[in-house]
N, C-alpha and C positions, 0 to 999 in steps of 0.2 A: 504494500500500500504506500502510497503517497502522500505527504501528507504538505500544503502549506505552511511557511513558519510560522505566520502568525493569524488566530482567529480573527474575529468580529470583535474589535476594539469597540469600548465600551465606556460613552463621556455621559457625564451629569450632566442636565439640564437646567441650570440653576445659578443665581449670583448671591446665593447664602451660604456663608460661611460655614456653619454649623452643620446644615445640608452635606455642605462637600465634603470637611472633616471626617462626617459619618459615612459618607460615600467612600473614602478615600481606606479609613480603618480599615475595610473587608477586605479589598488587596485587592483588586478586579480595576480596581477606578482607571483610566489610560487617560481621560482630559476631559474638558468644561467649557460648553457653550454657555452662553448669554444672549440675551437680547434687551432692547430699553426699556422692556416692560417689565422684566426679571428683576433688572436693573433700579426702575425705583420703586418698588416694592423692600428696596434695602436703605432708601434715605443715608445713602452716605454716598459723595463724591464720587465718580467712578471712576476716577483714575488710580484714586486713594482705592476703589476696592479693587479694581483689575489686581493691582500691584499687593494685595492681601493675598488674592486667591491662585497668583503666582507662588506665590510661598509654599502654599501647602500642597498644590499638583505641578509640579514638573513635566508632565504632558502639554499639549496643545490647550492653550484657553482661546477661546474665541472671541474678540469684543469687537460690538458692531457696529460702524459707522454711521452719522444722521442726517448728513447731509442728503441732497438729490442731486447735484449736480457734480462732474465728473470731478473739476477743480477742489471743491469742498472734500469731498473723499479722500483725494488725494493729502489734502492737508492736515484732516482730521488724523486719516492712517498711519502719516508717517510719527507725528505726536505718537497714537499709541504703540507704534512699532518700539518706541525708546523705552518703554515702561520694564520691558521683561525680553527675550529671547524665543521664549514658548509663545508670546501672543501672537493670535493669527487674528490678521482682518479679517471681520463679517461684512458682504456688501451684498447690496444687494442683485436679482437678476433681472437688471437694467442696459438700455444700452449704456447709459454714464457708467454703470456697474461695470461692462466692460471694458470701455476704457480704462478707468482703475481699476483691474485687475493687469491688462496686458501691463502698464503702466510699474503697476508693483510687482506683476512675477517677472520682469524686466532683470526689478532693482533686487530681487532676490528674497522677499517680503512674498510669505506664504498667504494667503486665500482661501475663504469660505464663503461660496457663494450663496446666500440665502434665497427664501421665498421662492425656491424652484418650485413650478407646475406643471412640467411640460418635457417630454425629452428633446425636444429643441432650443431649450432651453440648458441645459442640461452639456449638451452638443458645443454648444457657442458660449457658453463656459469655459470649457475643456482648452475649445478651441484657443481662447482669448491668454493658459494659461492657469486657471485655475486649481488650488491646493484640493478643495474639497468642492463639493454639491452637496446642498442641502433639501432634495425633498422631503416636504409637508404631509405626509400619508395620512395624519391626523385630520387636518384641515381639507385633503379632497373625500375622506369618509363623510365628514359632517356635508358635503352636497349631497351626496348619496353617489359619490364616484369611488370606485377600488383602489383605495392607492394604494396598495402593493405590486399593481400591476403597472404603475410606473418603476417603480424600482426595477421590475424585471425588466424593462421596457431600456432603461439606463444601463441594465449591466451588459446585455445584450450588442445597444451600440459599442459603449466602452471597450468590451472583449472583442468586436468585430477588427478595430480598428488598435487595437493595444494603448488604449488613452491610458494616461494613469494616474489622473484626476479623479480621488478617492468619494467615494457614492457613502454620504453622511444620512444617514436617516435620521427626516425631525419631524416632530411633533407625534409622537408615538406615545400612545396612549392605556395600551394593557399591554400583558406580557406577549400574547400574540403576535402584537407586530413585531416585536424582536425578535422573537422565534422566526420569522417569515421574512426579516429582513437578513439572518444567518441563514437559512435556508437556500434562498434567493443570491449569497454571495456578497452582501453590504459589506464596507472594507470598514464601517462605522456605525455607531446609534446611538444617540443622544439621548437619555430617558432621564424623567423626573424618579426624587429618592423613594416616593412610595412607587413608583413601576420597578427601581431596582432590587426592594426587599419583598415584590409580591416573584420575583423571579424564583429566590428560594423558597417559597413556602408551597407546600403539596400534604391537603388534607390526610394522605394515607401515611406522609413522614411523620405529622403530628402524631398519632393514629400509635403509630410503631412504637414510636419515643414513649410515649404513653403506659405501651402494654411493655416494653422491657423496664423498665422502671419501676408497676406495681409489681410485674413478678419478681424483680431484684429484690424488692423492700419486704415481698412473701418469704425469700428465701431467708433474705436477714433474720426476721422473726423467731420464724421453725426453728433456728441452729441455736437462738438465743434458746430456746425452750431446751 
């Protein structure tokens, strides 16, 4: 058998400290997206907190830029390019989007393309340069579209043509879709800490744990007696 060296990298969805900490304890954690909306939900500075949550993951953190236009991104990015080594600009997938990114994987400044919907999108990412792709599987469920079947749809192109503009899974919502985006070949997946602690749990483990335990505590007894 064969095997890839490395799995389905596996980042927190999140700009809470406490969150990633806990994420990070279990030993799985690989890096940490963000968005603005993560972001103030935390009411502290966010350069102050990028350069926090550098500390404690040495992986890939992702922080996203707010501008719209090509110039502003540019400028925003290169600011937080100085904050840490592991941050990766978030941009979005726009045409200015691309512009900043050809622009940054130029200068050597790694890339996460956000708010993918589309594998032509996806495409002209890649094309432009890009570190990562991030589709929303999350958010094309909630129309009532498959989005798993863009992932397949991205890893498909990807391997046709040997891109190697890393396929991020975001907004994933139960443990299925990360099953389905390991399944599928995602080289990433971003999940929130209650989707990462519902990964280990399985009723029949509970179950098990349970009945070795009382029968341990049966045998203790008996031998007392």
């Amino acid at each position: 058998l064969c095997y890839k060296e490395e799995t389905v990298k596996l980042f927190i969805d999140t700009a809470n400290l406490d969150e990633i900490k806990k994420a990070n304890s279990y030993g799985v954690l690989d890096g940490v997206t963000t968005n603005p909306t993560l972001l103030s939900k935390e009411k502290e500075e966010p350069m102050v907190q990028f350069k926090k949550i550098c500390e404690i993951v040495k992986g890939p953190v992702s922080a996203e830029v707010t501008s719209l236009d090509a110039e502003g991104m540019l400028a925003e990015a290169k600011e937080l390019a100085q904050i840490s080594s592991n941050i990766v600009i978030k941009v979005p997938c726009t045409i200015d989007g691309l512009k900043t990114t050809k622009e940054l994987s130029a200068s050597g400044i790694k890339t996460n393309l956000t708010l993918c919907f589309s594998p032509s999108q996806a495409l002209l990412v890649a094309k432009a340069g890009a570190t990562y792709v991030s589709p929303f599987v999350g958010r094309l469920d909630d129309i009532s579209t498959e989005g798993m079947n863009l992932i397949e749809d991205i890893r498909v192109i990807y391997d046709n043509y040997g891109i190697e503009t890393q396929i991020l899974v975001a907004s994933i919502r139960h443990p299925l879709h990360f099953v389905e985006a390991a399944r599928i070949g995602a080289d990433v997946a971003t999940v929130p800490l209650s989707v990462i602690e519902k990964l280990m749990k399985h009723p029949l483990t509970d179950i098990g744990i349970k009945r070795f335990s009382d029968d341990w505590e049966k045998l203790k007894t008996s031998l007392v007696k």
